[in-house]
PyMOL Python script that loads the backbone (N, CA, C, O; Angstrom):
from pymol import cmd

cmd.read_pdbstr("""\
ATOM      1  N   UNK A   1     109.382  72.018  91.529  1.00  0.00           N
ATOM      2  CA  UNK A   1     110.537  72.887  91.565  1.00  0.00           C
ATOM      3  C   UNK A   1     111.167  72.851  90.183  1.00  0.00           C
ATOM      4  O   UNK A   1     111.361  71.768  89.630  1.00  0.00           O
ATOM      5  N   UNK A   2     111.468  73.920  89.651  1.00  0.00           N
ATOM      6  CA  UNK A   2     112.368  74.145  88.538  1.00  0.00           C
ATOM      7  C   UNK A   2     113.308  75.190  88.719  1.00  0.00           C
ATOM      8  O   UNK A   2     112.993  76.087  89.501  1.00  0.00           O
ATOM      9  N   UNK A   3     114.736  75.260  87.971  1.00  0.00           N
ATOM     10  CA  UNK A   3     116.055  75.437  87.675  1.00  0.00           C
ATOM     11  C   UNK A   3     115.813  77.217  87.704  1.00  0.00           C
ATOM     12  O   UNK A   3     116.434  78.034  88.383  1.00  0.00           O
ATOM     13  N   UNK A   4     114.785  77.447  86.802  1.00  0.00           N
ATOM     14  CA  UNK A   4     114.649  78.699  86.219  1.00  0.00           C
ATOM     15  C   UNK A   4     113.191  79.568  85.856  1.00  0.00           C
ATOM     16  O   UNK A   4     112.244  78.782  85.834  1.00  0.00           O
ATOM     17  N   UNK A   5     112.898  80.587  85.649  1.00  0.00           N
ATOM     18  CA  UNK A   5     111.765  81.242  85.289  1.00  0.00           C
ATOM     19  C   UNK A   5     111.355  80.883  83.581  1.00  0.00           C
ATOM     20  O   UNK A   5     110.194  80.891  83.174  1.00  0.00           O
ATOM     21  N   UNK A   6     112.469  80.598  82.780  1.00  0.00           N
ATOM     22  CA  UNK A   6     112.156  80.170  81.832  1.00  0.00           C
ATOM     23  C   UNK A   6     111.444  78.545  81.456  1.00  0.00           C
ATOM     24  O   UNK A   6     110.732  78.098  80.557  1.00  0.00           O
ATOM     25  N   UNK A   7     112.174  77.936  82.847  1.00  0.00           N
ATOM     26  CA  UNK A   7     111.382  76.530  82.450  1.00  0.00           C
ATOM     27  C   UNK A   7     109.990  76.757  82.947  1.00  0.00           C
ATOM     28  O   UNK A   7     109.030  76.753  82.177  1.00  0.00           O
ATOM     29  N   UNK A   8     109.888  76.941  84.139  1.00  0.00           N
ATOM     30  CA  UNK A   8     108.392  77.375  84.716  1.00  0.00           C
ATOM     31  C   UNK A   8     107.447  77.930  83.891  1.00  0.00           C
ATOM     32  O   UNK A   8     106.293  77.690  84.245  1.00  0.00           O
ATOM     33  N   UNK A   9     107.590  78.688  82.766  1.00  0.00           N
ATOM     34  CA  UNK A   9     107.320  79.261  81.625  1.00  0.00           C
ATOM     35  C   UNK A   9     106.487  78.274  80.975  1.00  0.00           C
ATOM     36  O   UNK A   9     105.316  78.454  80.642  1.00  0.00           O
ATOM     37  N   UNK A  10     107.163  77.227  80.816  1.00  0.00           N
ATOM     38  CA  UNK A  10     106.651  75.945  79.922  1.00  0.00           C
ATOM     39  C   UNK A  10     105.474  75.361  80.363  1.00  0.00           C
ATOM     40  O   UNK A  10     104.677  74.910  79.540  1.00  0.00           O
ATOM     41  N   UNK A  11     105.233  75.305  81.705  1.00  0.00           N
ATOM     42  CA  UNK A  11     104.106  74.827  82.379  1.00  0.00           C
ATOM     43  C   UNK A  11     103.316  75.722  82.836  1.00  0.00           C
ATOM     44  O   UNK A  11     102.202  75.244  83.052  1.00  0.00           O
ATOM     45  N   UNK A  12     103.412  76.969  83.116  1.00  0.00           N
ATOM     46  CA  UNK A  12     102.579  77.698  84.168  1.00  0.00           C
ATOM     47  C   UNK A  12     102.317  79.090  83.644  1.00  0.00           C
ATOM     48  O   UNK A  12     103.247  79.806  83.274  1.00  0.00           O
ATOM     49  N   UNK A  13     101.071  79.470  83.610  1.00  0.00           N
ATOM     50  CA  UNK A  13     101.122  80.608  83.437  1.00  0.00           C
ATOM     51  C   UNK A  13     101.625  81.983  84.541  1.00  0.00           C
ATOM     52  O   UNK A  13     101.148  81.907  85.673  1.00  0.00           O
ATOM     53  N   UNK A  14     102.602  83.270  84.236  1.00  0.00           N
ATOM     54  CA  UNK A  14     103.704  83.485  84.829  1.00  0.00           C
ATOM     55  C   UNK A  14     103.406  85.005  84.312  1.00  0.00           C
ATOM     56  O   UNK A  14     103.765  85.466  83.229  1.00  0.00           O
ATOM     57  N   UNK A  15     102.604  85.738  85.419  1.00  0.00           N
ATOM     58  CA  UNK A  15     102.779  87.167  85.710  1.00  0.00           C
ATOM     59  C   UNK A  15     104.386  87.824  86.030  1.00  0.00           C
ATOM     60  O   UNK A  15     105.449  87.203  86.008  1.00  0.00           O
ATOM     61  N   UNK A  16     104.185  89.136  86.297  1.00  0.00           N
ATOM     62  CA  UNK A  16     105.230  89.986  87.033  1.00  0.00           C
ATOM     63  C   UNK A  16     105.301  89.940  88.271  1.00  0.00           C
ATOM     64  O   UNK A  16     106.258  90.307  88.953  1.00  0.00           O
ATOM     65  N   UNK A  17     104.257  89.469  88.652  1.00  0.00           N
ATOM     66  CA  UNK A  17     103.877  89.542  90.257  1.00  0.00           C
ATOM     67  C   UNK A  17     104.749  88.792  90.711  1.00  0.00           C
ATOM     68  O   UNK A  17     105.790  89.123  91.278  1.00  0.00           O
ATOM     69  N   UNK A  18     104.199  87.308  90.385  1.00  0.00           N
ATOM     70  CA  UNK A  18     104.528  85.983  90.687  1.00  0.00           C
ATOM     71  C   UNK A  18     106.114  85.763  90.071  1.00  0.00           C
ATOM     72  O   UNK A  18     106.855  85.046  90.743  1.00  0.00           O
ATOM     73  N   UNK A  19     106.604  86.315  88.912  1.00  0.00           N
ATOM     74  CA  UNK A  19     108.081  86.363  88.917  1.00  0.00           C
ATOM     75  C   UNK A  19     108.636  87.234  90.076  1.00  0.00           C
ATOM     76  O   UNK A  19     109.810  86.944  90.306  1.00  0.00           O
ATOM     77  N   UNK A  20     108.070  88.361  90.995  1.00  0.00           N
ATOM     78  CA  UNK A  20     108.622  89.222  91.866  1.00  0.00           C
ATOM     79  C   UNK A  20     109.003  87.559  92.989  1.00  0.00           C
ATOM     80  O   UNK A  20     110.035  86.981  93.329  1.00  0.00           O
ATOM     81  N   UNK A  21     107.430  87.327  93.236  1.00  0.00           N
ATOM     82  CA  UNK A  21     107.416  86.197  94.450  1.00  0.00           C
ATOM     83  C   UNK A  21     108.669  84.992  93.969  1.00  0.00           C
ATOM     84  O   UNK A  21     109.608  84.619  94.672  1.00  0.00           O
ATOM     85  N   UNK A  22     108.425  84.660  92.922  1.00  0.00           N
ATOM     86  CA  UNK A  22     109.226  83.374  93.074  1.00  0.00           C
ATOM     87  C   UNK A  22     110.921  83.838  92.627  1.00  0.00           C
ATOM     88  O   UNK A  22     111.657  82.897  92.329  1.00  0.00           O
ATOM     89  N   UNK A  23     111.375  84.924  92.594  1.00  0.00           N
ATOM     90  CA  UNK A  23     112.594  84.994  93.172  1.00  0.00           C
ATOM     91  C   UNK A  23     113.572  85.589  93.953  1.00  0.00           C
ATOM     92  O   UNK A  23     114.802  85.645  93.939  1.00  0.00           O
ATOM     93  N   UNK A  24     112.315  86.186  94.909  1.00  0.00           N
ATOM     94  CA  UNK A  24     112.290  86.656  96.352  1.00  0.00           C
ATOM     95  C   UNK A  24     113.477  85.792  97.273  1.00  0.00           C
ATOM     96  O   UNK A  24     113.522  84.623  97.654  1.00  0.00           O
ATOM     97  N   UNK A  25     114.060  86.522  97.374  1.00  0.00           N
ATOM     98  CA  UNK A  25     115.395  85.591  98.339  1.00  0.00           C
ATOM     99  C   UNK A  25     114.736  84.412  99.357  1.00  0.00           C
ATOM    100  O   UNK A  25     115.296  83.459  99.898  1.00  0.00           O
ATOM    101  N   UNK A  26     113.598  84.766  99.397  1.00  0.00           N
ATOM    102  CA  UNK A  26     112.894  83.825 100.946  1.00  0.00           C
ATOM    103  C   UNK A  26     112.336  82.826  99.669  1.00  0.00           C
ATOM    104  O   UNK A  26     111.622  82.104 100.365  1.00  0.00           O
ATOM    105  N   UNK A  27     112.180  82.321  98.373  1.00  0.00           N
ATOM    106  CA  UNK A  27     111.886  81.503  97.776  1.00  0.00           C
ATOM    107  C   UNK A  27     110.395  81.091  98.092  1.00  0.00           C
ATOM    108  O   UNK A  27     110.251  79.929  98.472  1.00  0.00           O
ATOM    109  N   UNK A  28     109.883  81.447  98.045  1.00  0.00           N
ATOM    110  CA  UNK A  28     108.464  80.694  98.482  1.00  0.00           C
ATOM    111  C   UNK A  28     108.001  80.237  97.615  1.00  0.00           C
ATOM    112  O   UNK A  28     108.398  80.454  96.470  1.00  0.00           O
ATOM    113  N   UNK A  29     106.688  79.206  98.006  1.00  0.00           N
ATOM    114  CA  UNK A  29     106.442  78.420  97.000  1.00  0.00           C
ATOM    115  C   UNK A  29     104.804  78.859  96.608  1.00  0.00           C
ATOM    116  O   UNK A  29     103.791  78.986  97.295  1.00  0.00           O
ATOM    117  N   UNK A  30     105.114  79.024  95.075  1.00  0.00           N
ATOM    118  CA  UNK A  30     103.725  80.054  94.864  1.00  0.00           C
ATOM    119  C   UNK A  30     102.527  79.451  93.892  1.00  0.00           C
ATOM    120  O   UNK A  30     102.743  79.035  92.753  1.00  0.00           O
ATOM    121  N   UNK A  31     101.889  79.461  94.206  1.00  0.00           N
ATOM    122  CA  UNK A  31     100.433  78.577  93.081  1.00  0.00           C
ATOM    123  C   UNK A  31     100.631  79.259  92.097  1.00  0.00           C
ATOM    124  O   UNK A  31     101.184  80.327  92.361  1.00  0.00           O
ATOM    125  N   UNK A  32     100.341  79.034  90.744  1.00  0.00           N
ATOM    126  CA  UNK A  32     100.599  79.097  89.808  1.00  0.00           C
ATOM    127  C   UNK A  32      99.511  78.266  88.707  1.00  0.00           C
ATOM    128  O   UNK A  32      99.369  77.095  88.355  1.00  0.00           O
ATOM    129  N   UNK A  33      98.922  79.430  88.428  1.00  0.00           N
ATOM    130  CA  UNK A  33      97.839  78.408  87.043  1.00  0.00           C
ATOM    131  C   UNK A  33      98.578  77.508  85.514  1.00  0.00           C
ATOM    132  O   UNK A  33      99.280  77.879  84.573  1.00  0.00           O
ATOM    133  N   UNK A  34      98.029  76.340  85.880  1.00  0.00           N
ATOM    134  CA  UNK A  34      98.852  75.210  84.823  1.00  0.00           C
ATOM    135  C   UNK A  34      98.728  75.782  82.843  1.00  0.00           C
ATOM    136  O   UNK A  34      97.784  76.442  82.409  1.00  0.00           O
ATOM    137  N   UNK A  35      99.495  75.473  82.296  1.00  0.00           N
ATOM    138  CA  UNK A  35      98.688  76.139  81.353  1.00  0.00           C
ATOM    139  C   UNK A  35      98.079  75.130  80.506  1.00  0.00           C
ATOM    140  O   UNK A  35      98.284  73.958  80.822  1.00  0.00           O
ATOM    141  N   UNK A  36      97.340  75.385  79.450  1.00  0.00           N
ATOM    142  CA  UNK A  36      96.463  74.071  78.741  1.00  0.00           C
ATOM    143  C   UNK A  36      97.201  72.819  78.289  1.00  0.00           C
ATOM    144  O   UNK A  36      96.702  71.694  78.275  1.00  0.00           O
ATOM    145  N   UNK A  37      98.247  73.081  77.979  1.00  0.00           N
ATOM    146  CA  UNK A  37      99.228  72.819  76.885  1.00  0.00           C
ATOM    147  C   UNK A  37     100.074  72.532  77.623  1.00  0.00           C
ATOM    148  O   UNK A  37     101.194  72.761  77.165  1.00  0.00           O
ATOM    149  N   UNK A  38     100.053  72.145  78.536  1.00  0.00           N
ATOM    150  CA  UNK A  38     100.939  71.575  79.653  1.00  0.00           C
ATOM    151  C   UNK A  38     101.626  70.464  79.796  1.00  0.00           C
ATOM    152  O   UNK A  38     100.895  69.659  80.375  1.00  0.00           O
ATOM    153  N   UNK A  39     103.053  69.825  79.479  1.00  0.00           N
ATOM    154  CA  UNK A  39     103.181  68.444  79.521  1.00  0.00           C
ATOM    155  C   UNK A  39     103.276  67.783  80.694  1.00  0.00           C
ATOM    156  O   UNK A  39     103.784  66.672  80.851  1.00  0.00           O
ATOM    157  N   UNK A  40     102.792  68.459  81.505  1.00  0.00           N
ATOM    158  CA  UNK A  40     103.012  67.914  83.330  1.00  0.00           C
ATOM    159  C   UNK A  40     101.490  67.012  83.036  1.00  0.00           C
ATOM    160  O   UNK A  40     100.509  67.419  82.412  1.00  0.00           O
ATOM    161  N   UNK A  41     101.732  65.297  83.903  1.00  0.00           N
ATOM    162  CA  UNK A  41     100.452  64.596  83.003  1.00  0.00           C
ATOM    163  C   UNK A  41      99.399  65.658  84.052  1.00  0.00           C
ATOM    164  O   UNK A  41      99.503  66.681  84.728  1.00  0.00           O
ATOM    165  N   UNK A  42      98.543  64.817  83.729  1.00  0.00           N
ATOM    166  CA  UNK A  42      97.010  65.261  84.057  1.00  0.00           C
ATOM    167  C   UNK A  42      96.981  64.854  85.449  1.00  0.00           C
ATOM    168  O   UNK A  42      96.370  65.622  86.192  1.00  0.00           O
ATOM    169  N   UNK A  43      97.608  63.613  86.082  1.00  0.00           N
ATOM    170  CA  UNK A  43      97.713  62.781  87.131  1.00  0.00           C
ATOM    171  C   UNK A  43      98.150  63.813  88.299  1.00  0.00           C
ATOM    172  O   UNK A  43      97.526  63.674  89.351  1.00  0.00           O
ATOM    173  N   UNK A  44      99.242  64.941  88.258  1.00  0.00           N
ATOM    174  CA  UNK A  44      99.669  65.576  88.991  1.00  0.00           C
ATOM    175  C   UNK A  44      98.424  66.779  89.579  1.00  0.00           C
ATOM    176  O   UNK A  44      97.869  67.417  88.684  1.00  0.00           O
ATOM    177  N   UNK A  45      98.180  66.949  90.415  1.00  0.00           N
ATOM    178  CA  UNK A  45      97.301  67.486  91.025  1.00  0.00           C
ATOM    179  C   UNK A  45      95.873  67.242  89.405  1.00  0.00           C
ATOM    180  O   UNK A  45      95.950  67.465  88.197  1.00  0.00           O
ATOM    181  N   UNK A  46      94.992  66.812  90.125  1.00  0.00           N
ATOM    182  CA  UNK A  46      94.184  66.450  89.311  1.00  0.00           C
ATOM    183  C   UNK A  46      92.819  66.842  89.616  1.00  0.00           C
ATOM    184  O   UNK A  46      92.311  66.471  90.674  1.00  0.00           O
ATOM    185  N   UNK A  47      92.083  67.665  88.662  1.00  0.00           N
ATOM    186  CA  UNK A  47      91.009  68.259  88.836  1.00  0.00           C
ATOM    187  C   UNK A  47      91.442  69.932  89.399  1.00  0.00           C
ATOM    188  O   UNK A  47      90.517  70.684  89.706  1.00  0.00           O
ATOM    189  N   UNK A  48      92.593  70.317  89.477  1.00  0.00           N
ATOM    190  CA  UNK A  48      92.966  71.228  90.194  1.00  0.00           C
ATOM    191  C   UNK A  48      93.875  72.518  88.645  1.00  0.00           C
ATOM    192  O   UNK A  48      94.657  72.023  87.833  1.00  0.00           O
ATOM    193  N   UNK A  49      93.603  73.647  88.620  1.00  0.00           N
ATOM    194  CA  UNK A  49      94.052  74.090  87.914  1.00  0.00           C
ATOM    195  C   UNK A  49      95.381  74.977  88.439  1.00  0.00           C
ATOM    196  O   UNK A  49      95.558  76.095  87.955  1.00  0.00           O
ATOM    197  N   UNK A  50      96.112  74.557  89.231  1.00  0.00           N
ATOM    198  CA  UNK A  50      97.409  75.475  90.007  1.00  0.00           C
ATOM    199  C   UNK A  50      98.018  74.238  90.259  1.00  0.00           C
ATOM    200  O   UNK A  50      97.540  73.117  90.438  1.00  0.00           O
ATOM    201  N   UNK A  51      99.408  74.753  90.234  1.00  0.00           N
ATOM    202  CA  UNK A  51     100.408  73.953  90.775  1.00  0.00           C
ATOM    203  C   UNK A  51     101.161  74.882  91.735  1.00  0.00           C
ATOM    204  O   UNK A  51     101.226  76.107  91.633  1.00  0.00           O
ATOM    205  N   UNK A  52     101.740  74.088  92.720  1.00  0.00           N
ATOM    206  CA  UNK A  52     102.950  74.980  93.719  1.00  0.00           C
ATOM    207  C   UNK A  52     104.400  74.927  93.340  1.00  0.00           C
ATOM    208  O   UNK A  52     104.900  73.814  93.502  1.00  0.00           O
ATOM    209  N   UNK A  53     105.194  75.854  92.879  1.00  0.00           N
ATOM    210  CA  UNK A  53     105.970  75.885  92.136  1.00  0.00           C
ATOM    211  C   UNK A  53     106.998  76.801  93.068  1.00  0.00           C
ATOM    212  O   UNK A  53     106.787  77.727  93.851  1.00  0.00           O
ATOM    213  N   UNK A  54     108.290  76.078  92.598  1.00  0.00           N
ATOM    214  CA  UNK A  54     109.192  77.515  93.541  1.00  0.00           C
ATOM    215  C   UNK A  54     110.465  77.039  93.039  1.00  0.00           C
ATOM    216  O   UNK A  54     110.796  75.857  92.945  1.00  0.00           O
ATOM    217  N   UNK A  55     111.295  78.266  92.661  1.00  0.00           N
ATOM    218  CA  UNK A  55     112.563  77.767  92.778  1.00  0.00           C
ATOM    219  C   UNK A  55     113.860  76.844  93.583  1.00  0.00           C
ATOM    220  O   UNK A  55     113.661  76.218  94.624  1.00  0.00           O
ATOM    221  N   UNK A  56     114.792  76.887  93.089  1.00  0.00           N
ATOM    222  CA  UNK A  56     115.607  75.893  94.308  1.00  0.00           C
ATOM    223  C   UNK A  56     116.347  77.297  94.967  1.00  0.00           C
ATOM    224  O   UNK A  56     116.634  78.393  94.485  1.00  0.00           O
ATOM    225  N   UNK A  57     116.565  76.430  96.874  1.00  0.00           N
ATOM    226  CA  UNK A  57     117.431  78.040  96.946  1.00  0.00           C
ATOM    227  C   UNK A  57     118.230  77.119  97.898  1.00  0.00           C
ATOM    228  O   UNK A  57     118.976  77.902  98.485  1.00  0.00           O
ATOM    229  N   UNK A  58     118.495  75.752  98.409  1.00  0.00           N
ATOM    230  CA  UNK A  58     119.122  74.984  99.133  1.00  0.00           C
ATOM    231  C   UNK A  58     120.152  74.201  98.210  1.00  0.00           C
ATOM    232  O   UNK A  58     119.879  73.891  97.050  1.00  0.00           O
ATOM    233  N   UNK A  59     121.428  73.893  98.864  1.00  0.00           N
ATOM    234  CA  UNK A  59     122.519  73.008  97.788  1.00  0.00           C
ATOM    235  C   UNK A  59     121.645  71.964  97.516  1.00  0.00           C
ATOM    236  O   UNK A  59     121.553  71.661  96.326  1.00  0.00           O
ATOM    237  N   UNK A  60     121.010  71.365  98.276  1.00  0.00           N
ATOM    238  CA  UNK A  60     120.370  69.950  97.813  1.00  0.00           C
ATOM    239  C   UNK A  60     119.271  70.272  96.753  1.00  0.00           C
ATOM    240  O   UNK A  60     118.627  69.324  96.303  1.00  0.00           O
ATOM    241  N   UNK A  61     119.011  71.532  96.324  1.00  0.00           N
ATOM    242  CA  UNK A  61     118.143  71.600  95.656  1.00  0.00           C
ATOM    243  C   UNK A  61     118.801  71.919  94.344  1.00  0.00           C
ATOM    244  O   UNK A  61     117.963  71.675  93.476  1.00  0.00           O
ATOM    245  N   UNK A  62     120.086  72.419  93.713  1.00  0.00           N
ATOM    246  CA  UNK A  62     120.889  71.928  93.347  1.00  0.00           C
ATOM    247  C   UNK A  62     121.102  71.239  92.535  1.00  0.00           C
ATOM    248  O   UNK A  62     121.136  71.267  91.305  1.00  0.00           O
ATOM    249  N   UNK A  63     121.374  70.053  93.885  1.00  0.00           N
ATOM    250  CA  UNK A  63     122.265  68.930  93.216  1.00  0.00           C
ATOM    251  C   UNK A  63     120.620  67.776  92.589  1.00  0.00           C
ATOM    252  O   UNK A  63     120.568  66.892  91.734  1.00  0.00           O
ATOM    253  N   UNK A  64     119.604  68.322  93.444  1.00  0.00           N
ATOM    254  CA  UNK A  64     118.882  67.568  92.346  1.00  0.00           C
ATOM    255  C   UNK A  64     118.625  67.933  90.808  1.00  0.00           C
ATOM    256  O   UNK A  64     118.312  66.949  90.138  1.00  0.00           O
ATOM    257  N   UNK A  65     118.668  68.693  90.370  1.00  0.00           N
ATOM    258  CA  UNK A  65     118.325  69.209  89.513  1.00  0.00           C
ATOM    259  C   UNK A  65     120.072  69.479  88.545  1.00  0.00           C
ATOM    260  O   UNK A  65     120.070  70.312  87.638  1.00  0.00           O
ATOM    261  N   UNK A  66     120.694  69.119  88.697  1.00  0.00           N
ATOM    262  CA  UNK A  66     121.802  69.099  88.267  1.00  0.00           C
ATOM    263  C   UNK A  66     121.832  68.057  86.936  1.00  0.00           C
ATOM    264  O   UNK A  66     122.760  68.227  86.145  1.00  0.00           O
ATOM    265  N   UNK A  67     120.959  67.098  86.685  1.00  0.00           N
ATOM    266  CA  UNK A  67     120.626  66.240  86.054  1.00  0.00           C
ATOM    267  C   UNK A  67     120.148  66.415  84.628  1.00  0.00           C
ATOM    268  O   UNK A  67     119.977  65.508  83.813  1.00  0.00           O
ATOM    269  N   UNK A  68     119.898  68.109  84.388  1.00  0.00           N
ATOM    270  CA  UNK A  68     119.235  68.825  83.325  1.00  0.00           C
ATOM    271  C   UNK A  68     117.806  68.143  83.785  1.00  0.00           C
ATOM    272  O   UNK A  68     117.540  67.265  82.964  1.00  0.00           O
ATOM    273  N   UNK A  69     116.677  68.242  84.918  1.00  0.00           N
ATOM    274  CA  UNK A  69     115.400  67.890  84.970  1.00  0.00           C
ATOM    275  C   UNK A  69     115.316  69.298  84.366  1.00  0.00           C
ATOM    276  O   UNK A  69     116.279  70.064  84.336  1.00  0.00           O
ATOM    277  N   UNK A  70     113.913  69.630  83.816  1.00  0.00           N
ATOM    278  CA  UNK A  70     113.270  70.489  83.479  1.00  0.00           C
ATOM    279  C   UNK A  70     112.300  70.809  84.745  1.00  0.00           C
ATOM    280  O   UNK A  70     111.957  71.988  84.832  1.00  0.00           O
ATOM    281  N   UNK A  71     111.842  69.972  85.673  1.00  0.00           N
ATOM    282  CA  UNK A  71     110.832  70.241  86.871  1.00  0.00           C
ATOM    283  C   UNK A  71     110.971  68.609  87.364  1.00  0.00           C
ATOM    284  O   UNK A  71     110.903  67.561  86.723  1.00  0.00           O
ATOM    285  N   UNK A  72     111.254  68.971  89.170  1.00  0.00           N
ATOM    286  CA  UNK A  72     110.627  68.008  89.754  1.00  0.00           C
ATOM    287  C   UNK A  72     109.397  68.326  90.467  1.00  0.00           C
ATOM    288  O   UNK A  72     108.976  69.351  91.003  1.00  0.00           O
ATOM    289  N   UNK A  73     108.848  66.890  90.284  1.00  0.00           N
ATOM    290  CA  UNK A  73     107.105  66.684  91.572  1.00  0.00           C
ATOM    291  C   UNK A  73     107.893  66.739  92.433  1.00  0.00           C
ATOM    292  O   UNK A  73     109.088  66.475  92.303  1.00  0.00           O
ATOM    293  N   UNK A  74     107.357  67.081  93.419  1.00  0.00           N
ATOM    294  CA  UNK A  74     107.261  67.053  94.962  1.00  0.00           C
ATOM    295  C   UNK A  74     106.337  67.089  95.703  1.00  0.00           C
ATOM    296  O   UNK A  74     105.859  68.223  95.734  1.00  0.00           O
ATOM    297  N   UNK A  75     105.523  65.960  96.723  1.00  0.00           N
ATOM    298  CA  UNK A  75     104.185  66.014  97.428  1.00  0.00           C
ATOM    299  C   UNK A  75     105.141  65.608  98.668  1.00  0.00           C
ATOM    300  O   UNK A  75     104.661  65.445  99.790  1.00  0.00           O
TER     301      UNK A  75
END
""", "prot")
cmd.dss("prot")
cmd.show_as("cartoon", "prot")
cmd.util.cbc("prot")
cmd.orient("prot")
C-alpha cells in the first residue's frame, strides 16, 4: 500500500488503465509489474515480477502511513 500514484511510480510500472483501477472508489488491489530499478528488496515476492498494490481508502489506512512511509508490505 502506498499514500499516492506518485509513490507507486517509484516501484511499479503504472499504465492509465491501472491508474483508472487503483483510484476507483472501491480501491482494489491491483498487480502491478515491479520495475528493474526497484528498491523494494528482492525478498518481497520473489521470483515473481508483480506486486499487489492499492491505495489506502480506510482511516486505519491512514493513520498507518501517516509516518511519511513511502509503501507498506502487507502479506
Amino acid at each position: 500500500m502506498s499514500f499516492n500514484l506518485e509513490k507507486i511510480m517509484q516501484y511499479c510500472k503504472l499504465g492509465e488503465k491501472e491508474k483508472e483501477w487503483l483510484v476507483n472508489r472501491a480501491r482494489p488491489i491491483v498487480l502491478l509489474q515491479k520495475k528493474e530499478n526497484s528498491l523494494i528488496s528482492p525478498l518481497v515476492a520473489p521470483r515473481n515480477n508483480y506486486l499487489g498494490v492499492m491505495l489506502p481508502y480506510a482511516p486505519l489506512h491512514y493513520l498507518l502511513l501517516k509516518d511519511n512511509f513511502t509503501a507498506l508490505i502487507m502479506t
